[in-house]
N, C-alpha and C positions, 0 to 999 in steps of 0.2 A: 460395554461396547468399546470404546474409549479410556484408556488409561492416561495418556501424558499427550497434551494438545500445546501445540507449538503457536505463536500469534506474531509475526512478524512487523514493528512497530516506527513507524517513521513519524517521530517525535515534533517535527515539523510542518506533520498531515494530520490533525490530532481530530479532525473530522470523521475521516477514512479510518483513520485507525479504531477510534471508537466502533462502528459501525463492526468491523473484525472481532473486535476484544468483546462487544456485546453479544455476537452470534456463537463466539468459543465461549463465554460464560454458559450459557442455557446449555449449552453441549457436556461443558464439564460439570456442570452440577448436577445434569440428569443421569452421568453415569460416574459420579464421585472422582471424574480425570483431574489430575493438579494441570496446572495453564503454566506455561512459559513464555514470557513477554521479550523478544527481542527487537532489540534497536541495533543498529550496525553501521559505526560512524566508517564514511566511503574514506581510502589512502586518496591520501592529496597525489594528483598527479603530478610526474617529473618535473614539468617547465613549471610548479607553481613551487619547489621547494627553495627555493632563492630569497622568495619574499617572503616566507613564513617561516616563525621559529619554530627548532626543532621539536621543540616543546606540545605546538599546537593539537596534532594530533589525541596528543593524551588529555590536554585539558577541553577539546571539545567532550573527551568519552568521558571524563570527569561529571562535566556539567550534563550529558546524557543522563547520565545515572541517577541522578538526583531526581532528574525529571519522568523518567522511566519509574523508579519506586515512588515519586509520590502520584504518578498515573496506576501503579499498581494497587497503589491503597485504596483507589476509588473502588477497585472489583469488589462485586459482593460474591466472595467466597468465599471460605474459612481459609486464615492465614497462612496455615501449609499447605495450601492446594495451588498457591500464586508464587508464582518468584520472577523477577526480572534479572536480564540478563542482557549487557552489553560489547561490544567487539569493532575490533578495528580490520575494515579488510573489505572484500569484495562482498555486496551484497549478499545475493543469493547463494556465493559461494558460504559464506558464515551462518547463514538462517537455515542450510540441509545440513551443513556440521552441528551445529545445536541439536536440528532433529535426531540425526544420528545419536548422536551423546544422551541423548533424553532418551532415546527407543520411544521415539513419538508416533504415535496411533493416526494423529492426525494434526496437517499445518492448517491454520485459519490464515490466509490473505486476505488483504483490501484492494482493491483494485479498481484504478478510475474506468472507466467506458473506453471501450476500445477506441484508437483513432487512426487515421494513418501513419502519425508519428511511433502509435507504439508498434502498429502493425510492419514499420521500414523497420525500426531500430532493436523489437524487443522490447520488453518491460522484465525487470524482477519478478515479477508475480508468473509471467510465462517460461522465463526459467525454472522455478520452482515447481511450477508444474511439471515440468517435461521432466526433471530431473530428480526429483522426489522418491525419495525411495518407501513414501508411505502416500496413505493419501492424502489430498490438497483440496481443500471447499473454498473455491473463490470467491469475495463477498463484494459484488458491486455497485458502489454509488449508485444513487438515484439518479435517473435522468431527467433532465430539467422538462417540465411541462410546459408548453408552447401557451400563451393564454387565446382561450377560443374565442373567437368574437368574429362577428360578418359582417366588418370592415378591413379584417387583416387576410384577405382571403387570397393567397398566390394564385395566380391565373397559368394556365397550363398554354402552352405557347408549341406552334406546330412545328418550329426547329431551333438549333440555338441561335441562329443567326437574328431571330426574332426575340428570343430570349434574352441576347445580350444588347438589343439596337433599346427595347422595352426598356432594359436597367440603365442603360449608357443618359434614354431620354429622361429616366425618372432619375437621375444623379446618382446612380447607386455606384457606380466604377470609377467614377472621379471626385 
C-alpha cells in the first residue's frame, strides 16, 4: 500500500513526535514502506540577524542531526527502511519538498488539539495538509481527561451575566 512514508519531526516536541513516528512504524512495516524522519530548522527572522552569528543557523541543523539519527535508531525497523533528514527553511514548505523528492505515499504529522490560536494563525500540520501532494494521516495528541468527581461539578448558569457575577464572587476573574 505504502512505499515511502514521510514523518515530519520537531525535535523539541519529542512527545508529539513519537506518537507520529510510532503510528508511521506499524504503517511501514505492514507494507515494507522505508520512513523519512524530518526536522526542519525555522530561517531566523530579519530583525533577529544582528544578534546572531552568521554561523548559527548551520550549527543548530548540526546539532539537529545528531539528535534526529539517534531518534532514528530508536525505530524498530530494518536499518534501510529509516533515514533522517534535516533542512533549513520554511516549515511545511521543506517537509512537501522532502515528500516530493521521496515520491511519498504518505506524510504522518503530529499535531497538538486544535485551539483558537492555531485555528487564527494556521499550524504546519494544516498546511501540509491542504498542500500535500499525497496523502496526510494526522496524529493527535491525547486530550487531557478532566478527573470526575461530584465535587467539581460546574453549575449551568441561566446567562452570563450570572455566569460571570458567580466567578467574579467565587474569585475566579481576579
Amino acid at each position: 500500500m505504502f512505499k515511502s512514508i514521510v514523518v515530519p519531526v520537531d525535535i523539541a516536541d519529542l512527545k508529539l513526535a513519537r506518537l507520529a513516528i510510532d503510528s508511521a512504524v506499524k504503517l511501514a512495516d505492514t507494507a515494507g514502506a522505508t520512513l523519512t524522519l524530518v526536522h526542519v530548522v525555522p530561517i531566523m527572522p530579519l530583525m533577529m540577524l544582528d544578534t546572531v552569528p552568521v554561523s548559527f543557523e548551520g550549527e543548530v541543523a548540526e546539532k539537529a542531526k545528531g539528535s534526529l539519527a539517534d531518534l532514528a535508531r530508536t525505530v524498530l525497523l530494518p536499518g534501510g527502511q529509516v533515514q533522517s533528514v534535516v533542512r533549513i527553511g520554511g516549515i511545511y514548505h521543506e517537509v512537501l519538498a522532502i515528500a516530493e523528492e521521496q515520491k511519498a505515499d504518505l506524510v504522518v504529522v503530529g499535531s497538538h488539539q486544535p485551539s483558537v490560536a492555531t485555528y487564527l494563525l494556521g499550524c504546519n500540520a494544516s498546511a501540509i495538509v491542504r498542500h500535500s501532494g499525497c496523502s496526510v494521516l494526522v496524529i493527535r495528541e491525547e486530550k487531557p481527561h478532566a478527573e470526575e468527581t461530584t465535587d467539581d461539578v460546574s453549575p449551568h448558569f441561566a446567562s452570563v451575566d450570572d455566569a460571570m457575577r458567580a466567578a467574579w464572587e467565587a474569585d475566579k476573574l481576579h
